[in-house]
TORKOL-4160 file (C-alpha; in steps of 0.2 Angstrom, whole numbers, padded with zeros to 4 digits, m for minus):
352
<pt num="1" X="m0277" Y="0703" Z="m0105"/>
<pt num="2" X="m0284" Y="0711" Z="m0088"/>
<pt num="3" X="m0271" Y="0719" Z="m0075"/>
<pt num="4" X="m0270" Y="0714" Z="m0058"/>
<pt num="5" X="m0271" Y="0696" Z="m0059"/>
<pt num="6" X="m0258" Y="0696" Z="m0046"/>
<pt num="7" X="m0272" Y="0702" Z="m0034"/>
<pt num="8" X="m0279" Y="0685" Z="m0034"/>
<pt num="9" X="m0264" Y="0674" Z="m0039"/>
<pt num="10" X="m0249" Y="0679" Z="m0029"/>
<pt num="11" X="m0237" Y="0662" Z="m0037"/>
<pt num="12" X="m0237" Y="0677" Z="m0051"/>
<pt num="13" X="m0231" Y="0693" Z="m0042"/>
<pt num="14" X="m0216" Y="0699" Z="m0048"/>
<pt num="15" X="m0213" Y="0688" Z="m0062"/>
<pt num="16" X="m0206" Y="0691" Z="m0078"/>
<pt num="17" X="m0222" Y="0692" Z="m0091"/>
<pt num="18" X="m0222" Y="0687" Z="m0110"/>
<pt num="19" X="m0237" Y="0692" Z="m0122"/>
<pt num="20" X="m0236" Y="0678" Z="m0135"/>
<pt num="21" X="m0250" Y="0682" Z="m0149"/>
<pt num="22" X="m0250" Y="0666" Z="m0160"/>
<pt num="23" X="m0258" Y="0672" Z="m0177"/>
<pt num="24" X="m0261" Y="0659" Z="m0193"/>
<pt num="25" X="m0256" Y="0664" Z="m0210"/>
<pt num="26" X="m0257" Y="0656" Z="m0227"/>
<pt num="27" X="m0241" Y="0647" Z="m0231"/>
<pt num="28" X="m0228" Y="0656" Z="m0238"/>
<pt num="29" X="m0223" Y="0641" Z="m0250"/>
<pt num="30" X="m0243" Y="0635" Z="m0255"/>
<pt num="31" X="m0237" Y="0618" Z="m0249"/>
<pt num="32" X="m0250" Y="0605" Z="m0250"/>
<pt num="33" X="m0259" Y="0603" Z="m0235"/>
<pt num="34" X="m0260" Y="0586" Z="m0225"/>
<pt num="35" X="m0276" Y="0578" Z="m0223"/>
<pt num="36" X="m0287" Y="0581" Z="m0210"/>
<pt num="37" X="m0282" Y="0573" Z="m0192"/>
<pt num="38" X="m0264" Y="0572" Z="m0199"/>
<pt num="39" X="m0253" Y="0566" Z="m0187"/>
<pt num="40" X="m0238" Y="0573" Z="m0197"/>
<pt num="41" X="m0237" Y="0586" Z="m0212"/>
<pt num="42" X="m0242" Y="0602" Z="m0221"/>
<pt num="43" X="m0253" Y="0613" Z="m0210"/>
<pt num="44" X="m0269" Y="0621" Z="m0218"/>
<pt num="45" X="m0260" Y="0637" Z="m0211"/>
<pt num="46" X="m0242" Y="0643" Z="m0206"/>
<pt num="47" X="m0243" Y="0652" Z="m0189"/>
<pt num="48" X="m0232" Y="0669" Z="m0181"/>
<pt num="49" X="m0231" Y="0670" Z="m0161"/>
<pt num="50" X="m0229" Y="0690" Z="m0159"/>
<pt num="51" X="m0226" Y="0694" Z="m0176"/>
<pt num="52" X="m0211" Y="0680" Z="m0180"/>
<pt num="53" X="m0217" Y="0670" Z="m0193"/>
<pt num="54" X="m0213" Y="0649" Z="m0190"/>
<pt num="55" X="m0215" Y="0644" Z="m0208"/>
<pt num="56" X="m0218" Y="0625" Z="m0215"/>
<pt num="57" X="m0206" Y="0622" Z="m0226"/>
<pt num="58" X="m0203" Y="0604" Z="m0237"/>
<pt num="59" X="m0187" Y="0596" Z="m0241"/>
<pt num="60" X="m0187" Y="0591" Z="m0261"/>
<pt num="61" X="m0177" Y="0574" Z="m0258"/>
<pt num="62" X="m0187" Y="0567" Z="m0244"/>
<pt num="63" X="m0201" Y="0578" Z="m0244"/>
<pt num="64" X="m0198" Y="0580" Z="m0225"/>
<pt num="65" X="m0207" Y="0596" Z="m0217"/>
<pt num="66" X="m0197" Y="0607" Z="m0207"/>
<pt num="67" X="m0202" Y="0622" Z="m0195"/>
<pt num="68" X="m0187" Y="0635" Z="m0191"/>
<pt num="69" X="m0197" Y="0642" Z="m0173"/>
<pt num="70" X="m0194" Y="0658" Z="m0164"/>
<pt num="71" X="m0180" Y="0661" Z="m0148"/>
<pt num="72" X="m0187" Y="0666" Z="m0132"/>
<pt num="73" X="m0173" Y="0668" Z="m0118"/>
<pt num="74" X="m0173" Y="0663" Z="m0100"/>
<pt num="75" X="m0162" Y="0667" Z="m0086"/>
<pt num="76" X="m0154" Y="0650" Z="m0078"/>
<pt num="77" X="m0168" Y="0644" Z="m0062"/>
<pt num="78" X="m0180" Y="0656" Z="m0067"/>
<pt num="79" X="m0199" Y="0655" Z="m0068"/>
<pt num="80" X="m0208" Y="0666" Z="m0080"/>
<pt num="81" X="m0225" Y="0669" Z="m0082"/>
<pt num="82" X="m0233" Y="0665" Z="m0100"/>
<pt num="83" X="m0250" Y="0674" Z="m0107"/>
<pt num="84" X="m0253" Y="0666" Z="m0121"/>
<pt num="85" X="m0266" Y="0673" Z="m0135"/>
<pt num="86" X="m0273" Y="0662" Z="m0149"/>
<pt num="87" X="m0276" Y="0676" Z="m0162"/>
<pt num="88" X="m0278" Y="0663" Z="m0176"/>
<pt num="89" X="m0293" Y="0661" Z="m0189"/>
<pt num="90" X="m0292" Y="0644" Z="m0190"/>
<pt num="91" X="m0276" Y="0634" Z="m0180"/>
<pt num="92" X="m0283" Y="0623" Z="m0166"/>
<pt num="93" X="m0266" Y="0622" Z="m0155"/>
<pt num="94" X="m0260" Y="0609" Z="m0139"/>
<pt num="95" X="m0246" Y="0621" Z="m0132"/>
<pt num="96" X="m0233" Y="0611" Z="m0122"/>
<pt num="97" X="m0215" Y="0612" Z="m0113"/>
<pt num="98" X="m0202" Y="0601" Z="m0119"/>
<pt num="99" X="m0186" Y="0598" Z="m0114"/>
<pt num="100" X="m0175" Y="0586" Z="m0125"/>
<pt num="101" X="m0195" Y="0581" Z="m0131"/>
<pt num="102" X="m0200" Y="0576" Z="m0113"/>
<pt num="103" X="m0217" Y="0585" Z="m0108"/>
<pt num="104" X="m0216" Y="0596" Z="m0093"/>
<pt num="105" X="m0226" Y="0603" Z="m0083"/>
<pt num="106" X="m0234" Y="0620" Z="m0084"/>
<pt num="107" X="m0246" Y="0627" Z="m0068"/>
<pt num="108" X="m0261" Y="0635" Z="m0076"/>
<pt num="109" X="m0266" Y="0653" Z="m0069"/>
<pt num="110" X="m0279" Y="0660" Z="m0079"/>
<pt num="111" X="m0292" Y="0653" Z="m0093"/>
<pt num="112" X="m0296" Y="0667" Z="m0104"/>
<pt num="113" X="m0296" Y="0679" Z="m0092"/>
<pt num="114" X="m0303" Y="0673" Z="m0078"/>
<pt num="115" X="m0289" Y="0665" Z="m0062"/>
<pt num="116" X="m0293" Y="0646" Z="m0061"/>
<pt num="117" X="m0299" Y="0642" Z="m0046"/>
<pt num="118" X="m0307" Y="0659" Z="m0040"/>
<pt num="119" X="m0324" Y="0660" Z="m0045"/>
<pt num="120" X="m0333" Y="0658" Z="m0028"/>
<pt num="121" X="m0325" Y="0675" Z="m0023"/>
<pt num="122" X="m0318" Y="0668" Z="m0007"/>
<pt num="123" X="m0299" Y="0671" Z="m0010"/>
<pt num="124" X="m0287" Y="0666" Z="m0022"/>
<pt num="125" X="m0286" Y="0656" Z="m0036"/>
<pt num="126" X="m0276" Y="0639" Z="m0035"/>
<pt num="127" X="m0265" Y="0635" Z="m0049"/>
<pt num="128" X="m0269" Y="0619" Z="m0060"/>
<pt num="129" X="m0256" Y="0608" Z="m0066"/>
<pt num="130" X="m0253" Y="0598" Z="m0083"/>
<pt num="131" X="m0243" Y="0593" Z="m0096"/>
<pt num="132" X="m0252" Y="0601" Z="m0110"/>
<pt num="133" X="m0266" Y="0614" Z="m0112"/>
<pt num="134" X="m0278" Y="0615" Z="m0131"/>
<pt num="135" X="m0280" Y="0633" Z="m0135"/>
<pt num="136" X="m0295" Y="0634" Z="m0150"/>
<pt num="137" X="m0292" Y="0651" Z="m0158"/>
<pt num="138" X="m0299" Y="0666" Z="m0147"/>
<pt num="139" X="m0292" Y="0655" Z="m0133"/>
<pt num="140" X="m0281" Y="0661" Z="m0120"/>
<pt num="141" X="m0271" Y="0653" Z="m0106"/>
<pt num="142" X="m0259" Y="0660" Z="m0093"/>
<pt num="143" X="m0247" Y="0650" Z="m0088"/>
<pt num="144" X="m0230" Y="0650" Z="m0076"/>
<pt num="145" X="m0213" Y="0639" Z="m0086"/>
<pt num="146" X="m0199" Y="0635" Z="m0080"/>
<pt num="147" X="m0183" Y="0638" Z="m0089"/>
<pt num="148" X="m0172" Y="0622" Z="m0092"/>
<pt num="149" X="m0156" Y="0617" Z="m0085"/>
<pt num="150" X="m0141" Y="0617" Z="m0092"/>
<pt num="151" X="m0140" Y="0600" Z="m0097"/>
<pt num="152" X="m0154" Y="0600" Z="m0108"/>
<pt num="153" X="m0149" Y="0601" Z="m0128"/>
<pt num="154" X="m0168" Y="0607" Z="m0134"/>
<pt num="155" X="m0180" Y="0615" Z="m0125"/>
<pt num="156" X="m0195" Y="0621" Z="m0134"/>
<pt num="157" X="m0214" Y="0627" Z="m0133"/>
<pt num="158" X="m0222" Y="0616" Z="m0147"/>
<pt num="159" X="m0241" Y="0612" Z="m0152"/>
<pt num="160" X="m0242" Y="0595" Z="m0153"/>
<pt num="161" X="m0254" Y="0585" Z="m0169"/>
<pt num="162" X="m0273" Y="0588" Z="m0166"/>
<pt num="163" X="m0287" Y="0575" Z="m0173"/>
<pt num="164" X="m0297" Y="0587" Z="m0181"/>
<pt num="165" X="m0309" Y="0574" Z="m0188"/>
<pt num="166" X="m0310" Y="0567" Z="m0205"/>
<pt num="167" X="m0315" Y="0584" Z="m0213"/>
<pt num="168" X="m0306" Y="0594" Z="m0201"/>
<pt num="169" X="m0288" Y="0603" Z="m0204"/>
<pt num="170" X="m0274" Y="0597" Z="m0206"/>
<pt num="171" X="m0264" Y="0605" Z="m0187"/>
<pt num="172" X="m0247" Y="0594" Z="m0184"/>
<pt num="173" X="m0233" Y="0595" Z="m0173"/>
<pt num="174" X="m0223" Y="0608" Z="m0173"/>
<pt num="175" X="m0211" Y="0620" Z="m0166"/>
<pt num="176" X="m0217" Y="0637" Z="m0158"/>
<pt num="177" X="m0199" Y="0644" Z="m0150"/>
<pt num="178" X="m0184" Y="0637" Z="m0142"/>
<pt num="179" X="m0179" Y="0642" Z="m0126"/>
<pt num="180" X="m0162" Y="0650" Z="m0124"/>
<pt num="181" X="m0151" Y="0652" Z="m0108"/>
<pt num="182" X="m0144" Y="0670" Z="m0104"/>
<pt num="183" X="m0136" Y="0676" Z="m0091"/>
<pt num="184" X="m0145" Y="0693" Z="m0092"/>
<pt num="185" X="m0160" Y="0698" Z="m0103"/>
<pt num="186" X="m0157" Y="0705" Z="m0121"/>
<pt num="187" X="m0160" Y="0723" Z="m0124"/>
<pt num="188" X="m0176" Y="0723" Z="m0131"/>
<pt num="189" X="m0184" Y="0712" Z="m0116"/>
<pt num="190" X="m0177" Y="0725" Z="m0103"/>
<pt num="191" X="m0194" Y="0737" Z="m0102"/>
<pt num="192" X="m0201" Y="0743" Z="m0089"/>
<pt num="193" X="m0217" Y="0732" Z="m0090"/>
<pt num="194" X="m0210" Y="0715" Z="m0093"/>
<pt num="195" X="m0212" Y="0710" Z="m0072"/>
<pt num="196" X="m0229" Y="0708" Z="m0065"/>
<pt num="197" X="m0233" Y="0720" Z="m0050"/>
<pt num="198" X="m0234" Y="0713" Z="m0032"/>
<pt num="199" X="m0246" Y="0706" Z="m0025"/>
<pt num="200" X="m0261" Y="0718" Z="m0016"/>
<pt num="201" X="m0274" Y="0708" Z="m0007"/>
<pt num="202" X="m0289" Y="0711" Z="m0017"/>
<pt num="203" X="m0305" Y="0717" Z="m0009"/>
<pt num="204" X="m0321" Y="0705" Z="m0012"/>
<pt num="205" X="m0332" Y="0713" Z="0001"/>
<pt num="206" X="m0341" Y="0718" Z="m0016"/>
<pt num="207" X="m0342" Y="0700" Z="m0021"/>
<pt num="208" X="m0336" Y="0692" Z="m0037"/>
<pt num="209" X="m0347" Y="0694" Z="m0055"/>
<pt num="210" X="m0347" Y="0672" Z="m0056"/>
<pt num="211" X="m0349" Y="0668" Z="m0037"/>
<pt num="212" X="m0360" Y="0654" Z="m0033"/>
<pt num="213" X="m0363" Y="0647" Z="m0053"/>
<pt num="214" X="m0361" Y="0631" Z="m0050"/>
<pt num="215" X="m0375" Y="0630" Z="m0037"/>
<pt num="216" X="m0385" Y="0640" Z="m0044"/>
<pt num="217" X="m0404" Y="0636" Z="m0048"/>
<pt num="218" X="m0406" Y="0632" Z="m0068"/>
<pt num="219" X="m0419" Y="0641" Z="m0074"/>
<pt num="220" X="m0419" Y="0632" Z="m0093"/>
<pt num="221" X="m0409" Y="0618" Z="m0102"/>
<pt num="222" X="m0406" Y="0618" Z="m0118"/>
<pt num="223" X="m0397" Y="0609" Z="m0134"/>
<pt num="224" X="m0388" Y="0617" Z="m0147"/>
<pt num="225" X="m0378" Y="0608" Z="m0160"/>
<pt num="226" X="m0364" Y="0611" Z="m0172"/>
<pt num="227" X="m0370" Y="0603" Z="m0189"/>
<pt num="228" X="m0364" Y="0606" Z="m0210"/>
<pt num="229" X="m0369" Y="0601" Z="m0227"/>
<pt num="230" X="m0352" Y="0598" Z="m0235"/>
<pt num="231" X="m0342" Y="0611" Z="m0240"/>
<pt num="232" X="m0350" Y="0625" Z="m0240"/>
<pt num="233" X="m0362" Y="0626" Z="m0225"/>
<pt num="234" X="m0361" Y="0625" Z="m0208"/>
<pt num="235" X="m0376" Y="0630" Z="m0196"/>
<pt num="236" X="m0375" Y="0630" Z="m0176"/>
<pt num="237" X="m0393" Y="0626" Z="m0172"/>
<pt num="238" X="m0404" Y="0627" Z="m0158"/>
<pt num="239" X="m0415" Y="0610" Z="m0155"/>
<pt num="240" X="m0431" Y="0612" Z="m0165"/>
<pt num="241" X="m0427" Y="0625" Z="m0174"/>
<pt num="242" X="m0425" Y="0624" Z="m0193"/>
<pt num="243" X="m0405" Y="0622" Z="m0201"/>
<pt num="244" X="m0404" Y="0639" Z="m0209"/>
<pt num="245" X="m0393" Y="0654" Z="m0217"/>
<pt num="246" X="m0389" Y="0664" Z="m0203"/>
<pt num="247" X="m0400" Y="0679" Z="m0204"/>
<pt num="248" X="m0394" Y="0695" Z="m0195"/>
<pt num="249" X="m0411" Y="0703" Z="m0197"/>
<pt num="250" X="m0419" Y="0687" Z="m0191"/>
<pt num="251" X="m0425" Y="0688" Z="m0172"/>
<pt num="252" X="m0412" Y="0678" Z="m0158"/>
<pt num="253" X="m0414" Y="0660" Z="m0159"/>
<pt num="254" X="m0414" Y="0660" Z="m0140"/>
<pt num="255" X="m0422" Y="0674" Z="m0127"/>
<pt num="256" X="m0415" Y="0671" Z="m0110"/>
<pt num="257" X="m0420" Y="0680" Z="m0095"/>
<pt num="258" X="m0408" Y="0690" Z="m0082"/>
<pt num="259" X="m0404" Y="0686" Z="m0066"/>
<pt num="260" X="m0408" Y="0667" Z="m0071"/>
<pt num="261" X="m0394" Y="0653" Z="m0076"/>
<pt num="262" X="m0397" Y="0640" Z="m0089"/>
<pt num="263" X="m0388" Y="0624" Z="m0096"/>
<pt num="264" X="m0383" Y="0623" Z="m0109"/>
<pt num="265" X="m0377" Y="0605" Z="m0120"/>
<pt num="266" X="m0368" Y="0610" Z="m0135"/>
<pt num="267" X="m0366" Y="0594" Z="m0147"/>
<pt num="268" X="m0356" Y="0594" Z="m0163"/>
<pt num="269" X="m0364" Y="0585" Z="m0177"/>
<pt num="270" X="m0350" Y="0588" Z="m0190"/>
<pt num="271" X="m0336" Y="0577" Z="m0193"/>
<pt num="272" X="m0324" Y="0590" Z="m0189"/>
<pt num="273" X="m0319" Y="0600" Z="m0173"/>
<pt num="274" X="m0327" Y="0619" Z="m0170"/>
<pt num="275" X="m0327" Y="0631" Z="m0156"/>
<pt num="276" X="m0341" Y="0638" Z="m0143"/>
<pt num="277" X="m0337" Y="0656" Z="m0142"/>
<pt num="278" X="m0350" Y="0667" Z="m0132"/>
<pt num="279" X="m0350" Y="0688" Z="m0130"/>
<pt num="280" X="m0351" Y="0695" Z="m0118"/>
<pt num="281" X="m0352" Y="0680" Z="m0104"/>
<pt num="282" X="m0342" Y="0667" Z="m0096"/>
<pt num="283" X="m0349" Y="0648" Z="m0092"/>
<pt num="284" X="m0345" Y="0635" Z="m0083"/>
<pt num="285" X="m0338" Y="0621" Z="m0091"/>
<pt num="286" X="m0347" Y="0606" Z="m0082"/>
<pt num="287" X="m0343" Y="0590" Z="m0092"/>
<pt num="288" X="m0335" Y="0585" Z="m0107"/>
<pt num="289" X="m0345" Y="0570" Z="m0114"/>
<pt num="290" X="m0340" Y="0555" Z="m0128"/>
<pt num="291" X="m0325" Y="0560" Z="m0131"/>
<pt num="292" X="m0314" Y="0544" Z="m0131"/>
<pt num="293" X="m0328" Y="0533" Z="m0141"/>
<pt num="294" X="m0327" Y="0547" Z="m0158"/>
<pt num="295" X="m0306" Y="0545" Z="m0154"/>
<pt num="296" X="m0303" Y="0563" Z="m0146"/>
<pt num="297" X="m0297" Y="0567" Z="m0129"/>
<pt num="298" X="m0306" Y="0578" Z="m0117"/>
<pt num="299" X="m0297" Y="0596" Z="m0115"/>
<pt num="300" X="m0285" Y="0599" Z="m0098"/>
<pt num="301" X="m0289" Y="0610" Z="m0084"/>
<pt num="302" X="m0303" Y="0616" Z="m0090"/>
<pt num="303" X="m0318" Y="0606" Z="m0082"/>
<pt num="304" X="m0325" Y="0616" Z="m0068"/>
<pt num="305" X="m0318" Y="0634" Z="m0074"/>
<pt num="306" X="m0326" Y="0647" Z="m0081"/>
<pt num="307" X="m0321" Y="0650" Z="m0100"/>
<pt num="308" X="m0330" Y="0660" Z="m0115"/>
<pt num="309" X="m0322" Y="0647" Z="m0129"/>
<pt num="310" X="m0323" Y="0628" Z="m0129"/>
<pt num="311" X="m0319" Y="0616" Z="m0142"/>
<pt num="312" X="m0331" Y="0604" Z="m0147"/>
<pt num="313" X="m0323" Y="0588" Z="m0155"/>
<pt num="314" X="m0329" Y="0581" Z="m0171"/>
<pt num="315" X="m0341" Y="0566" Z="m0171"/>
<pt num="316" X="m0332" Y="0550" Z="m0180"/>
<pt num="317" X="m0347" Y="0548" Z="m0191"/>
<pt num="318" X="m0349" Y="0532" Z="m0182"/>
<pt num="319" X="m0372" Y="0529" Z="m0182"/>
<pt num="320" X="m0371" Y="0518" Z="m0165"/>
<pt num="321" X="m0359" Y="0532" Z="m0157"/>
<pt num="322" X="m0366" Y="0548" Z="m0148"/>
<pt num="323" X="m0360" Y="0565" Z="m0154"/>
<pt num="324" X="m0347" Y="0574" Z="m0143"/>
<pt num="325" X="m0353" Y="0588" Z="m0133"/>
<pt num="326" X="m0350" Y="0598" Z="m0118"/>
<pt num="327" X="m0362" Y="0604" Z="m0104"/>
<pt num="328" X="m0361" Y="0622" Z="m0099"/>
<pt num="329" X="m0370" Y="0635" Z="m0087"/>
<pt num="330" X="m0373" Y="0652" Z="m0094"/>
<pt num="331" X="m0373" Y="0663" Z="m0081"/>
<pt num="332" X="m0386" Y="0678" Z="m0087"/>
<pt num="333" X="m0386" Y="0686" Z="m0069"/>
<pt num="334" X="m0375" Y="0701" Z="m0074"/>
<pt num="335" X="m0383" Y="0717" Z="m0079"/>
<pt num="336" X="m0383" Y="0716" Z="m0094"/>
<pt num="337" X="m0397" Y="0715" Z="m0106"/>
<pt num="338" X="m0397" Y="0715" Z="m0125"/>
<pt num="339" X="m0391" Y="0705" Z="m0140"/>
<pt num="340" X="m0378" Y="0693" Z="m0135"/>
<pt num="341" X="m0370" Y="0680" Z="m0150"/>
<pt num="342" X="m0364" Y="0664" Z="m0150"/>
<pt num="343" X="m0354" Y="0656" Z="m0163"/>
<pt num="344" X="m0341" Y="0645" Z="m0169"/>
<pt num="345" X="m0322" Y="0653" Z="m0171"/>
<pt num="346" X="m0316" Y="0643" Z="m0185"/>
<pt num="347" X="m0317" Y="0658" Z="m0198"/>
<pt num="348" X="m0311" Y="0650" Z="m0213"/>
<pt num="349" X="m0331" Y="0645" Z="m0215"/>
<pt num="350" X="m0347" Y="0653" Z="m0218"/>
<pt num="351" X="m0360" Y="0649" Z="m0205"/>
<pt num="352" X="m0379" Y="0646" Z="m0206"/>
């Protein structure tokens, strides 16, 4: 989470913030997990949002699953700001408002970590708004919600079904917390820290670390794929490189140069969905390509913005369909030199 985001998003100042850190863990009950792309079912994993557990559990008679969620309270006409963490191994997750199980909308601030909006360093970022977001684990979004009216029965953050692919995990609907109506705050939400600070106009005479990426001259394209040999390895290669056990002794697979910007296209190969995740370095996301023809939906709010994760879909194993990928610029202009690492965040595997 990085302090004074108020500094370049001023909708935020003053706000009542939550820290929601969604984690996965094994079921408490071994259910047997759905298959993969369920619509409805078992999840490969239960999840906890800061700590509560929301545990699958299945009813003997009709073998209906159920999810008891979490309570987060509201004040009646208040906006609150949300910074949301997927802390998960594995749970690929499409947060959304609901009230009485009608999307609302949320206005995006900040993509982890970085305000939306604000990367050519000329003032503040713009809010981005939508009706759902995808968070892939080591994802973060930030987010302003609005609390219901009184006349709304249900209100609820849930993660709505993801199509993982026909190998993927099985990630349904379900219930993160229901939003409660008080009239003051409980006890234990009354710190201190819980409201962002006002807003300070933030001095960019100094300029900002991204400005100017998506103009920038490309120094190198490259391709680099997601790709397995069912079930037990799963390689991200570089084009023209040999599919092989990663190697931490081995030399890096790619030697960039700094003060240069490359593009990268990152396809997935595998029938299930995996995650871009690169240390220490934000891209730009510039397209999200063949999504709809393997069946997926391109991710929200995120084309244009400056992320360090991005889902790649699963390809439908289909011959005559292309595989999904995204194009992104890597911005090696920073100071920093070294050992950077890229890889997928779905830890349940064991990558080549």
């Amino acid at each position: 989470m990085v302090d004074g985001i108020q500094n370049i998003q001023p909708a935020v100042s003053a706000l009542r913030q939550r820290i929601l850190m969604i984690r996965d863990q094994p079921q408490v009950q071994g259910l047997a997990e759905g298959a993969g792309g369920c619509v409805n079912g078992v999840p490969f994993q239960d999840i906890t949002v800061s700590n509560v557990p929301i545990d699958s559990n299945q009813q003997d008679s009709s073998r209906t699953v159920t999810f008891t969620p979490a309570v987060l309270n509201m004040l009646p006409g208040e906006t609150q700001f949300w910074r949301v963490s997927n802390s998960s191994s594995d749970s690929i997750l499409d947060l959304q408002e609901q009230f009485d199980g009608v999307p609302q909308t949320i206005r995006v601030v900040a993509i982890d970590g970085v305000s939306v909006g604000s990367q050519d360093g000329t003032g503040p970022g713009s809010l981005i708004s939508a009706t759902h977001f995808r968070l892939p684990p080591a994802s973060r979004v930030e987010f302003l919600a609005r609390a219901p009216s009184a006349a709304v029965k249900l209100a609820q953050l849930v993660t709505t079904s993801i199509n993982t692919g026909p190998d993927g995990d099985c990630d349904p609907t379900r219930p993160i917390f229901n939003l409660r109506l008080a009239s003051h705050p409980a006890p234990d939400e009354a710190r201190s820290d819980d409201r962002v600070a006002s807003f300070t106009a933030l001095n960019t005479t100094g300029g900002r670390r991204f400005a100017g990426l998506a103009q920038a001259p490309i120094a190198q394209q490259r391709l680099v794929y997601f790709d397995e040999i069912q079930p037990t390895q799963f390689f991200m290669v570089v084009a023209g490189q040999p599919e092989q056990v990663f190697n931490p002794n081995a030399p890096p697979a790619i030697t960039a140069t700094q003060g240069t910007v490359e593009e990268w296209t990152v396809e997935n190969h595998a029938q299930e969905n995996h995650e871009f995740h690169f240390h220490p370095l934000h891209f730009l996301v510039e397209s999200q390509n063949n999504f709809e023809i393997n069946g997926q939906q391109q991710a929200p709010a995120v084309v244009g913005q400056h992320l360090d994760m991005i889902e790649g879909p699963g390809w439908d194993g289909d011959p005559n369909h292309p595989f999904p990928s995204v194009k992104l610029l890597i911005d090696f202009r920073g100071p920093d030199v070294g050992t950077f690492i890229f890889h997928c965040h779905i830890l349940n595997q064991t990558w080549g």
